[in-house]
N, C-alpha and C positions, 0 to 999 in steps of 0.2 A: 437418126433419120428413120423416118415410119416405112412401114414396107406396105400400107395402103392396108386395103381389107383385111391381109395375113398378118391378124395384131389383134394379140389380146390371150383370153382365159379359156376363149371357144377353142382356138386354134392349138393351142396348147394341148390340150384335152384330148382334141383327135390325133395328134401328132404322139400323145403319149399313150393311148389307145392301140396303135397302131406298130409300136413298140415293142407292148404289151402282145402282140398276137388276135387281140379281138378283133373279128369276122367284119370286115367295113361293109357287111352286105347287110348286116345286119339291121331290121327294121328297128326305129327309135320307138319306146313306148312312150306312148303320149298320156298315161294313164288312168284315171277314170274319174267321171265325173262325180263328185260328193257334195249334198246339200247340207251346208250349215245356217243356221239359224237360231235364234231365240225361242224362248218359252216363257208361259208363265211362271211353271215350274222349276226353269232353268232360266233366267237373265241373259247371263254370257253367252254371246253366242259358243256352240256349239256342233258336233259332226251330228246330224239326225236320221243322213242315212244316204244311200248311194241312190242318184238322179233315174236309174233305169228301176228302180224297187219302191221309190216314192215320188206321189206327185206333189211336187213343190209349189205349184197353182193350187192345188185343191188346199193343200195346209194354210196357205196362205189366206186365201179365197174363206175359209170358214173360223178364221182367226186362231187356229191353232197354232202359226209361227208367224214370226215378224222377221224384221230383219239378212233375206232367206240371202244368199250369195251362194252358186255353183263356182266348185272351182274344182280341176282336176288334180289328183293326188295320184302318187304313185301308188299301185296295187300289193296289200299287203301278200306276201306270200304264205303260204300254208304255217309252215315252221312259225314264222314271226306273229302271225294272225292268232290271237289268244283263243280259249277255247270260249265256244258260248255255254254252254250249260255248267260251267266251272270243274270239266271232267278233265282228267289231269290227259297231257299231252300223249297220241301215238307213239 
């Protein structure tokens, strides 16, 4: 017999969250918005860069990308986040 709404993988999740000791006050991160898209250069689409760094109208707009799709990604953190100039990690 279904217990209505309280069903499923959601409920689960916070039920084992909550178990766990995590802070149910705790704000959800929603992540951040990432501009994928094509190139001439690249075919496949592609990550080209975060929505608040690049404008995804303009690329488009001067045919630089095609194909553009925002979608939010979870925020890499420091640790996981590779280095950019290939300088070995803190």
């Amino acid at each position: 017999m279904g217990k209505g709404y309280a069903e499923g993988s959601a409920v689960e999740e916070r039920q084992a969250a909550l178990e766990r000791g995590d802070d149910p006050d705790a704000p959800i991160d929603a992540g951040r918005a990432a501009v994928y898209g094509s190139t001439d250069e690249q075919p496949d689409r592609h990550f080209i860069g975060w929505a608040d760094e690049v404008d995804a109208d303009n690329l488009f707009a001067n045919g630089r990308a095609y194909g553009i799709k925002l979608r939010r990604v979870p925020v890499p953190t420091r640790r996981a986040a590779p280095p950019r100039d290939g300088a070995a990690p803190r």
